[in-house]
N, CA, C and O of each residue as an XYZ file, in Angstrom:
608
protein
N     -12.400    113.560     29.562
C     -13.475    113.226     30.470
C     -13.737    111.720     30.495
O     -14.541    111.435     31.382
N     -13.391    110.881     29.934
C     -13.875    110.027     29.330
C     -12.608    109.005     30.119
O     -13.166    108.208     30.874
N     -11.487    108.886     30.124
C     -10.618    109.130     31.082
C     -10.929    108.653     32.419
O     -10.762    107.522     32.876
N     -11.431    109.741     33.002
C     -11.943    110.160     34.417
C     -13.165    109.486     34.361
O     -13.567    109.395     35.521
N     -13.848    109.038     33.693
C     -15.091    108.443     34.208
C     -14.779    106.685     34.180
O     -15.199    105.845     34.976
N     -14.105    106.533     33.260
C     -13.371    104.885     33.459
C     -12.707    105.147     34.863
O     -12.897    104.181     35.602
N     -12.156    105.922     35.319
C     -11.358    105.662     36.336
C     -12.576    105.569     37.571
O     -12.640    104.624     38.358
N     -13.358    106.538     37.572
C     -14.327    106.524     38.608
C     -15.399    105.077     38.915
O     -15.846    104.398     39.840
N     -15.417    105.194     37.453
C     -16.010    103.446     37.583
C     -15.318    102.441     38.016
O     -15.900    101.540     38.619
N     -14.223    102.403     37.841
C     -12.966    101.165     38.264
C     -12.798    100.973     39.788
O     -12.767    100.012     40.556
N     -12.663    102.931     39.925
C     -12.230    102.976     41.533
C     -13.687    102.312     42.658
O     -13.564    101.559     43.624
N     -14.768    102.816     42.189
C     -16.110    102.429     42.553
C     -16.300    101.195     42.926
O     -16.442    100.804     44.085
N     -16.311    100.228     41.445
C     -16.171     98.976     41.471
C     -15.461     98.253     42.928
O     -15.946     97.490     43.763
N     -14.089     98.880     42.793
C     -13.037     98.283     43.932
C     -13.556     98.916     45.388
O     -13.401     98.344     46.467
N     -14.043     99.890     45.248
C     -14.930    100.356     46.812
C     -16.207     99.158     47.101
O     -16.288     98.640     48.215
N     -17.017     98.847     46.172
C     -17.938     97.818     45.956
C     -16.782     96.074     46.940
O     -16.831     95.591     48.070
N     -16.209     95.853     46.079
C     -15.479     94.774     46.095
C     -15.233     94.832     47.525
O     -16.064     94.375     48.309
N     -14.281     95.299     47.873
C     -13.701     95.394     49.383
C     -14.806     95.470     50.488
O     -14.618     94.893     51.560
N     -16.272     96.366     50.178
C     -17.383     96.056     51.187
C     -17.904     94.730     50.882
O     -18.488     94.318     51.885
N     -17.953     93.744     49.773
C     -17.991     92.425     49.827
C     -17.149     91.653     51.194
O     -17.570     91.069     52.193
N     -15.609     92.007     50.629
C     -14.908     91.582     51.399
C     -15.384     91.685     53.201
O     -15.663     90.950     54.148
N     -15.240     93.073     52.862
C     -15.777     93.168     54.280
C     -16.899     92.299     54.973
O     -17.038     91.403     55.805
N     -17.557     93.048     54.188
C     -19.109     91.508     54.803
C     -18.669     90.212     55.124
O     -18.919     89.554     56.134
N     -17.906     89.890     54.031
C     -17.641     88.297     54.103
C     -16.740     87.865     54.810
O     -16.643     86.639     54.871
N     -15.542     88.904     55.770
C     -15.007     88.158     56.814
C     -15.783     88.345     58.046
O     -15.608     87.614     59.021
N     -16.900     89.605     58.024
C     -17.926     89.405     59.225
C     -18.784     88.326     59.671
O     -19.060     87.763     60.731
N     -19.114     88.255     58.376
C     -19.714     86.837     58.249
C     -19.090     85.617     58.750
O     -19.442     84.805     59.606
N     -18.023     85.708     57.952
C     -16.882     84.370     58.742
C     -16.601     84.297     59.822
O     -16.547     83.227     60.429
N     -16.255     85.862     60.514
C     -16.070     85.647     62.367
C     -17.541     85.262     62.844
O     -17.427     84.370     63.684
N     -18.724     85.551     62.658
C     -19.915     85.181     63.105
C     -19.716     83.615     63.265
O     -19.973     83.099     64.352
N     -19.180     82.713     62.010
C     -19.062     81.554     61.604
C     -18.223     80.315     62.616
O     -18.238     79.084     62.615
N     -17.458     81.442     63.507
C     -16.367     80.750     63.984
C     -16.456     80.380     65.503
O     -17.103     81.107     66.258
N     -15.713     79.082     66.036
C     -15.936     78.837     67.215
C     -15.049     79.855     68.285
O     -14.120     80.628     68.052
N     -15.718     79.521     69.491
C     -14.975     80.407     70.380
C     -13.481     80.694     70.443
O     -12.806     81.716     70.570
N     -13.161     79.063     70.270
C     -11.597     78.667     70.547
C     -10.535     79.295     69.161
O      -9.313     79.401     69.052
N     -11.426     79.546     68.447
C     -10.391     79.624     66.991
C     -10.338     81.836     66.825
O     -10.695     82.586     65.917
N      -9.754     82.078     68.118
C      -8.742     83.054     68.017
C      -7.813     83.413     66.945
O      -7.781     84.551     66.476
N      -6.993     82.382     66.520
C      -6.040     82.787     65.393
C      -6.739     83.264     64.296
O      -6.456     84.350     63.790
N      -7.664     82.520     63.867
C      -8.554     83.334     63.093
C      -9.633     84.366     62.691
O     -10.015     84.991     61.702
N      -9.888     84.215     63.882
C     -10.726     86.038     64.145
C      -9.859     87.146     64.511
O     -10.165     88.323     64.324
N      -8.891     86.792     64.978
C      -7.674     87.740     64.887
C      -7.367     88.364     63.056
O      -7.720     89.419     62.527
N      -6.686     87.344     62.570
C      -6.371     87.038     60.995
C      -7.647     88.069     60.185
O      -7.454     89.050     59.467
N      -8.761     87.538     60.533
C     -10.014     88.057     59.940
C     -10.251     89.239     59.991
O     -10.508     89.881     58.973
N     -10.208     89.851     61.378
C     -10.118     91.679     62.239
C      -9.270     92.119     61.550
O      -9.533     93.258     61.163
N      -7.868     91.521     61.034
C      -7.051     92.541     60.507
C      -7.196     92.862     59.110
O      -6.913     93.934     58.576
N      -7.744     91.648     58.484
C      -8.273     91.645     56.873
C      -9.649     92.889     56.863
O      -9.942     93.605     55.905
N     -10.146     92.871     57.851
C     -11.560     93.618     57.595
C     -11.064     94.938     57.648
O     -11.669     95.767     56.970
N      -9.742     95.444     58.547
C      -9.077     96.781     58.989
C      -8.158     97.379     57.435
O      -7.825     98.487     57.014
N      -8.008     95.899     56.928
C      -7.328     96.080     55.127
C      -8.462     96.482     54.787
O      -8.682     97.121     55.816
N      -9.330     96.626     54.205
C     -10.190     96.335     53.170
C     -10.512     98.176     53.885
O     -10.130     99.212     53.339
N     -11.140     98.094     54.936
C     -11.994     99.364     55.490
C     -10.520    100.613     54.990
O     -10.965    101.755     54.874
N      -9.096    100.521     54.736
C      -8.159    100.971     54.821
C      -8.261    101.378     53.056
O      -8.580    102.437     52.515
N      -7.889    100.193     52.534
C      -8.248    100.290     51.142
C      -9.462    101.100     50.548
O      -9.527    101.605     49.428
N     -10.273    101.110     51.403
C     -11.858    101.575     50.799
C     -11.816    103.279     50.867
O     -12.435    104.125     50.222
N     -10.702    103.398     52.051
C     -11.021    104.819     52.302
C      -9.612    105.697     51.365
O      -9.625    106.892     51.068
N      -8.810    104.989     51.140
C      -7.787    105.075     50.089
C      -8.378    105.640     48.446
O      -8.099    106.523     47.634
N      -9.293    104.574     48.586
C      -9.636    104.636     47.113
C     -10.649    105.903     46.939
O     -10.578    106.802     46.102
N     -11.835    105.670     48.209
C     -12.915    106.728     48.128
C     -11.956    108.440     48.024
O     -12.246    109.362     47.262
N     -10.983    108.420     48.890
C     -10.761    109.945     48.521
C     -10.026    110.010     47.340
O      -9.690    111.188     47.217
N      -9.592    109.336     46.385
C      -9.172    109.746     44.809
C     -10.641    109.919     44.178
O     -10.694    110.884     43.417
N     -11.988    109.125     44.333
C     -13.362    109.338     43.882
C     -13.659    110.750     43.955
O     -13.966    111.510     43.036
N     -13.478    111.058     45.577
C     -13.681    112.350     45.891
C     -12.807    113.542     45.050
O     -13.081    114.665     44.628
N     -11.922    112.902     45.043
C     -10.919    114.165     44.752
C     -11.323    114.247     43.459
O     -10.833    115.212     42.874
N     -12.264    113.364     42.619
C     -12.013    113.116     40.768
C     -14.065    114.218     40.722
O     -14.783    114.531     39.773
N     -14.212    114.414     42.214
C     -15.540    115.565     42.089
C     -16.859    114.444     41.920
O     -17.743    114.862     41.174
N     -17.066    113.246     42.446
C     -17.546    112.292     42.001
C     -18.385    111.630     43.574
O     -17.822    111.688     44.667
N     -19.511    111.150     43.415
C     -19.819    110.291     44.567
C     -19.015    108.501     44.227
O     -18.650    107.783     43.296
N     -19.118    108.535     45.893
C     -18.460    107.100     46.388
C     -19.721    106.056     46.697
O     -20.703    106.210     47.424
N     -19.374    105.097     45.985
C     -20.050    103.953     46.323
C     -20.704    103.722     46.985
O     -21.482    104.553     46.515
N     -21.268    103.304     47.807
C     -21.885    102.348     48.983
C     -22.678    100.721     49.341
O     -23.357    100.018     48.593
N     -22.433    100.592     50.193
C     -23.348     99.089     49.810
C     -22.126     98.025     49.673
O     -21.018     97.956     50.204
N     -23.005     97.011     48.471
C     -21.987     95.447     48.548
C     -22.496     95.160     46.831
O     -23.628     95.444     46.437
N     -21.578     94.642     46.079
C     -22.423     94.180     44.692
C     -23.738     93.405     44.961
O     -24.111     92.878     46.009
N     -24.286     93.462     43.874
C     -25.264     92.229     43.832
C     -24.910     90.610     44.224
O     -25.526     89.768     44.878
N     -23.276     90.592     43.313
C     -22.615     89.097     42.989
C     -22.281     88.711     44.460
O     -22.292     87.602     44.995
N     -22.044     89.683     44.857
C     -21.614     89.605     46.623
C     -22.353     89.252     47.614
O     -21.980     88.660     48.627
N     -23.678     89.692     47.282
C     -24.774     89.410     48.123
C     -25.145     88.027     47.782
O     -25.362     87.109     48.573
N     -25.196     88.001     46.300
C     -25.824     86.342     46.322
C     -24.840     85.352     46.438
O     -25.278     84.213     46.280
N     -23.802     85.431     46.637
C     -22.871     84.575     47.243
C     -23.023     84.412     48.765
O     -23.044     83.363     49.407
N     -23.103     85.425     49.113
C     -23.528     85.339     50.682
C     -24.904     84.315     50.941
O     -25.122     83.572     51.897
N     -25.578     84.524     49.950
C     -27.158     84.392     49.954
C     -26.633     82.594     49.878
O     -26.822     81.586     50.559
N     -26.128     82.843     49.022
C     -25.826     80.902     48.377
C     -25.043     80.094     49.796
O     -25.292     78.904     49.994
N     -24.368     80.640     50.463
C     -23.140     80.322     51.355
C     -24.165     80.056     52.487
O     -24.099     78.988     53.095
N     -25.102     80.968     52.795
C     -26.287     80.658     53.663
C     -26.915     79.444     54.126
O     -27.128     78.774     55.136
N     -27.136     79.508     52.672
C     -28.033     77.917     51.817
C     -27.048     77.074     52.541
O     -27.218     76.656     53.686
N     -25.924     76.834     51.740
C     -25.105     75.849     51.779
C     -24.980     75.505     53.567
O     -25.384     74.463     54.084
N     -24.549     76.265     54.054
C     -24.145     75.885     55.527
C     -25.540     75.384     56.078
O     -25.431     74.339     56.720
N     -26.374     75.706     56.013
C     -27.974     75.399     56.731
C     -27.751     73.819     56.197
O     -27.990     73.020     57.103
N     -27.351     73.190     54.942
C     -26.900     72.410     55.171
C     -25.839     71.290     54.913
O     -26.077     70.127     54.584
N     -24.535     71.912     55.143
C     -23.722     71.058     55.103
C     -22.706     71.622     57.035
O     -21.595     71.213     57.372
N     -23.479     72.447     57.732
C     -22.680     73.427     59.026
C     -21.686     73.986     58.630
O     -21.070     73.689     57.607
N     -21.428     74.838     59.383
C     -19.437     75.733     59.843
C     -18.535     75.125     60.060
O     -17.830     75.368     61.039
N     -18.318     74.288     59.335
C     -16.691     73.538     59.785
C     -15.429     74.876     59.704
O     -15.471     75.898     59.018
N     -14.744     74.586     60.318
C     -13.286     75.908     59.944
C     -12.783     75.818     58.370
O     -12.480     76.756     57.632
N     -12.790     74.316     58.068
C     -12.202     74.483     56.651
C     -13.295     74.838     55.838
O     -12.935     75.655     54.990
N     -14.319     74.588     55.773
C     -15.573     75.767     54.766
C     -15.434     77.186     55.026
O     -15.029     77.945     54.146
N     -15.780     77.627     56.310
C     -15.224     78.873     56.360
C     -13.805     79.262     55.583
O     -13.744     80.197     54.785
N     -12.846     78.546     55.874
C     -11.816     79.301     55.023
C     -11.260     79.147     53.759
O     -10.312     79.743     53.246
N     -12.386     77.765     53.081
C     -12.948     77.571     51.899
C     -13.470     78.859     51.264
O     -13.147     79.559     50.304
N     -14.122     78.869     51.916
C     -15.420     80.542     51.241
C     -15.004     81.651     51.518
O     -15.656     82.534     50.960
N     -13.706     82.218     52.516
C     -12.636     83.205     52.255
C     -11.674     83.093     51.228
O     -11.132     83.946     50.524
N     -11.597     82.131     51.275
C      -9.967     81.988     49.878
C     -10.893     82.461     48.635
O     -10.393     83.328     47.917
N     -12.629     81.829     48.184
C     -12.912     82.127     46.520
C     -13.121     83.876     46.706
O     -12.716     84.710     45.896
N     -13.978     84.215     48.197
C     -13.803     85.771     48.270
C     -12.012     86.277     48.082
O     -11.920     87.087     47.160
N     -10.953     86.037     48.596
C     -10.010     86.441     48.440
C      -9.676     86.055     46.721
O      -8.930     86.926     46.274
N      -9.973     85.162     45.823
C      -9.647     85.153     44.244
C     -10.405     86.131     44.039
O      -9.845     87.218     43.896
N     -11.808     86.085     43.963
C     -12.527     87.110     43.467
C     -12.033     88.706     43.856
O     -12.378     89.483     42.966
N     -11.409     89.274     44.821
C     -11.236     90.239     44.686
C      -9.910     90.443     44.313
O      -9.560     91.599     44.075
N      -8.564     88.913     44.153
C      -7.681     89.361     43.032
C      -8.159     89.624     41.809
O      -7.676     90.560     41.172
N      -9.016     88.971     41.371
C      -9.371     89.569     40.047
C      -9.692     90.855     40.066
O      -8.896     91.600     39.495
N     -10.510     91.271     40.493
C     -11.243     92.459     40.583
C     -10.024     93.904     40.354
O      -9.927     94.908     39.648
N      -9.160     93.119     41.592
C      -7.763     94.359     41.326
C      -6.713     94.212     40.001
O      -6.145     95.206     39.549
N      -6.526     92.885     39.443
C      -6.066     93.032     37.899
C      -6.803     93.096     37.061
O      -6.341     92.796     35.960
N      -8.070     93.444     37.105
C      -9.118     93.963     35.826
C      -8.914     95.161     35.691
O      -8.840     95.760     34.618
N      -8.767     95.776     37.176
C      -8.744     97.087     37.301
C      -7.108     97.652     36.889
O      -6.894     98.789     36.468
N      -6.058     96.630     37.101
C      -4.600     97.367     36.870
C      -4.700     96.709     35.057
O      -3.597     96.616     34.519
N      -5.632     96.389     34.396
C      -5.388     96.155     33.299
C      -5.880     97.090     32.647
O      -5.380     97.123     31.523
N      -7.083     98.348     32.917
C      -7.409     99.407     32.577
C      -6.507    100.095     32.089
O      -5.799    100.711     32.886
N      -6.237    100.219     30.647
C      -5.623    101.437     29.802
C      -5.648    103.152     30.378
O      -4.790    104.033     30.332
N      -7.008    103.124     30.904
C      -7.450    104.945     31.377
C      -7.145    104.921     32.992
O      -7.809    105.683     33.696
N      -6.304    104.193     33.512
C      -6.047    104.787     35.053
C      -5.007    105.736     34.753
O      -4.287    105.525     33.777
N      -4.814    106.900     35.573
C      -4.009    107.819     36.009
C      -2.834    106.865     36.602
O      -3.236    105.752     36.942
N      -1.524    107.103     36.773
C      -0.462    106.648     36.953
C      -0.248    106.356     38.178
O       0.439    105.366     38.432
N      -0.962    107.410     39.550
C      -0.517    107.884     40.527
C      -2.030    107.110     41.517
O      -2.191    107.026     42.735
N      -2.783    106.727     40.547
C      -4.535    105.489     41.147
C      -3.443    104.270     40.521
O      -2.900    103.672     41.449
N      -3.182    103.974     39.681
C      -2.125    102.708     39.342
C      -1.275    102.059     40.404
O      -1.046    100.885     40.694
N      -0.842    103.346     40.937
C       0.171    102.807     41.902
C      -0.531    102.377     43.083
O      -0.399    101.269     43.603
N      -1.388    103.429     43.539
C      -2.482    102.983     44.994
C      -2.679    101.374     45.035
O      -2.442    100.565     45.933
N      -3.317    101.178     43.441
C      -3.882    100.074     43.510
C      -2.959     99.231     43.611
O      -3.246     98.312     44.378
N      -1.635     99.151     42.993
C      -0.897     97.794     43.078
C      -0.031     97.724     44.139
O       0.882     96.899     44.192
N      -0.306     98.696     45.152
C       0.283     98.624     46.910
C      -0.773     97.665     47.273
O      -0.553     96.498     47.599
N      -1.953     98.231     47.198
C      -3.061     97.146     47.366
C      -3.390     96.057     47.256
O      -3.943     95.319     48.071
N      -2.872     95.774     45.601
C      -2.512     94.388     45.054
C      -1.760     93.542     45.979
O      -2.034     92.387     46.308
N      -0.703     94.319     46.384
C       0.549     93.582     47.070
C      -0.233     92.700     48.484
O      -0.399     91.494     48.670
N      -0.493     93.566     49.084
C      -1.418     93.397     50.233
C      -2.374     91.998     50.099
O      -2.497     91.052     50.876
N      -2.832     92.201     49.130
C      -4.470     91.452     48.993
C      -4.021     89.474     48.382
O      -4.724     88.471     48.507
N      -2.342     89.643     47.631
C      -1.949     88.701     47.062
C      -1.392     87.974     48.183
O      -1.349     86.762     47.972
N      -0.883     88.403     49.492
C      -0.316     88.301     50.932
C      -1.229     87.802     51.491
O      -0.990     86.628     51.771
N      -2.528     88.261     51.906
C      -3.718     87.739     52.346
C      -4.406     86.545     51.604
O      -5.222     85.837     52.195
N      -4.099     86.360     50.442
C      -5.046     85.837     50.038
C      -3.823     83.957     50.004
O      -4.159     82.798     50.248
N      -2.943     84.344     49.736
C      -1.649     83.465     50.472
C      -1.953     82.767     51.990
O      -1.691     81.653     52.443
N      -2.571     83.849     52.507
C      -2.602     83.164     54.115
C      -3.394     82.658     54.452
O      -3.400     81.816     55.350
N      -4.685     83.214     53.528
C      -6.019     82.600     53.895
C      -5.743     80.748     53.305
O      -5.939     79.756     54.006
N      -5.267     80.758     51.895
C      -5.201     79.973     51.518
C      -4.425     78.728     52.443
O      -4.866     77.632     52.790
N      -3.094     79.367     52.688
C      -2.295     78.226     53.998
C      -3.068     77.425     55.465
O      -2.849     76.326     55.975
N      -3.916     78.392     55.784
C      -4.953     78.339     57.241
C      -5.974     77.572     56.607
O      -6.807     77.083     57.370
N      -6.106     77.348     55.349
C      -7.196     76.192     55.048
C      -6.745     74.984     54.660
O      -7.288     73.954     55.060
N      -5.606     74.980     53.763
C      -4.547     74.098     53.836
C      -4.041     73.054     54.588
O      -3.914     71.878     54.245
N      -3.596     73.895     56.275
C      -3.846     73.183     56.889
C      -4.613     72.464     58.557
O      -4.155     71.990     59.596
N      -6.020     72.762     57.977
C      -7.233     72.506     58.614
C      -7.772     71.077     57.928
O      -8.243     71.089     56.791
N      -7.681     70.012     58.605
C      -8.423     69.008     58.268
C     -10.192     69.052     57.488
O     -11.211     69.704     57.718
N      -9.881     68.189     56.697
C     -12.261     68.466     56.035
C     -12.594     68.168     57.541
O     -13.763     68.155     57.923
């Protein structure tokens, strides 16, 4: 049992994480000018990952007889909360915006090797997650390049 409840917490956690995510590229398309298409494009498909991932993970929760998450962490919110602050005053430039996607994109690599460092995952949630991994290390690559190269 004991097992299964590390796993439920882990999987939870990563349902948590990804509605961060989520928020925080909504947030970012809110952030963005009309003209910058490539990146609300980029962003729509990251939010379609995450909503993909979330529902991945929620039915192993389900299947483990368990409620699913909801909501956004706390850490998530007050990052949002702080990012608020900050823009009120320093504005939306493109490279802040994709400043403040890339530390959301570290933060939720971590989140997924805390979780593939768990001793009590099942073999067959192991694997889910490090398809996921794959995914999220790809994104978080691109976000990083699109800020790269965006002038301050």
């Amino acid at each position: 049992m004991g097992n299964t409840k590390v796993a439920i917490e882990t999987l939870n956690d990563l349902i948590l994480i990804n509605n961060d995510r989520i928020a925080g590229f909504e947030r970012a398309l809110s952030e963005l000018k009309h003209e910058d298409t490539d990146l609300k494009y980029t962003f729509i498909n990251l939010i379609g990952d995450s909503h993909r991932f979330k529902m991945e993970i929620a039915t192993e929760v389900a299947a483990l007889g368990k409620d699913i998450e909801t909501g956004t962490s706390t850490s998530g919110k007050l990052h949002r909360t702080w990012l608020d602050l900050k823009a009120a005053f320093n504005g939306h430039s493109k490279h802040s915006i994709l400043e403040e996607c890339e530390f959301g994109e570290d933060t939720i690599k971590k989140a997924y090797q805390t979780a593939l460092d768990e001793d009590n995952l099942p073999a067959f949630i192991r694997e889910i997650l490090s398809k996921q991994q794959v995914e999220l290390n790809a994104a978080h690559d691109t976000v990083k390049a699109l800020r790269d190269g965006v002038l301050h």
